[in-house]
N, C-alpha and C positions, 0 to 999 in steps of 0.2 A: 291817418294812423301814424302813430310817433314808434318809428322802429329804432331808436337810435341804439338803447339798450342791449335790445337784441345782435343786432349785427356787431357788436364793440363783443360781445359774448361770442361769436359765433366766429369774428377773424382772430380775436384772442385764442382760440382751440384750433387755430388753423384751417379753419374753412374756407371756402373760396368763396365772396358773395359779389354779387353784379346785378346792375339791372335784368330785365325777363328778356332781353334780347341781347345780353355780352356786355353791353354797355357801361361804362362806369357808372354807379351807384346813386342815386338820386339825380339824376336828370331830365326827370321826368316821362320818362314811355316808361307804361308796363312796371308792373311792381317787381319786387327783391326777387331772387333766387340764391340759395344759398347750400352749399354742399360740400362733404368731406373731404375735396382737394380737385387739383387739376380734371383730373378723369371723369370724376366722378361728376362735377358739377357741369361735364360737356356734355352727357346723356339728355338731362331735360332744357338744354338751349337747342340740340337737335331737335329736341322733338315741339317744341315752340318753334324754331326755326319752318320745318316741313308744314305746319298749321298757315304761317305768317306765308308761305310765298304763294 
């Protein structure tokens, strides 16, 4: 799936996006996460986190 669009829209509006594990963004584990800032986007990597250990 081509997200490039997306995410250039979604850090342009200041979102935070990362790989589904914290990760910098395209390096392959686990697809995008993306969310309205610092905080916010720490909620569902916790909870991917808790799954993941």
């Amino acid at each position: 799936m081509h997200l490039a669009a997306g995410v250039a829209l979604c850090r342009a509006a200041g979102c935070t996006v990362t790989g589904l594990y914290g990760e910098p963004l395209h390096t392959g584990a686990g697809g995008p996460v993306a969310a309205a800032g610092p905080r916010r986007h720490a909620a569902p990597l916790e909870l991917v986190r808790g799954q993941r250990d």
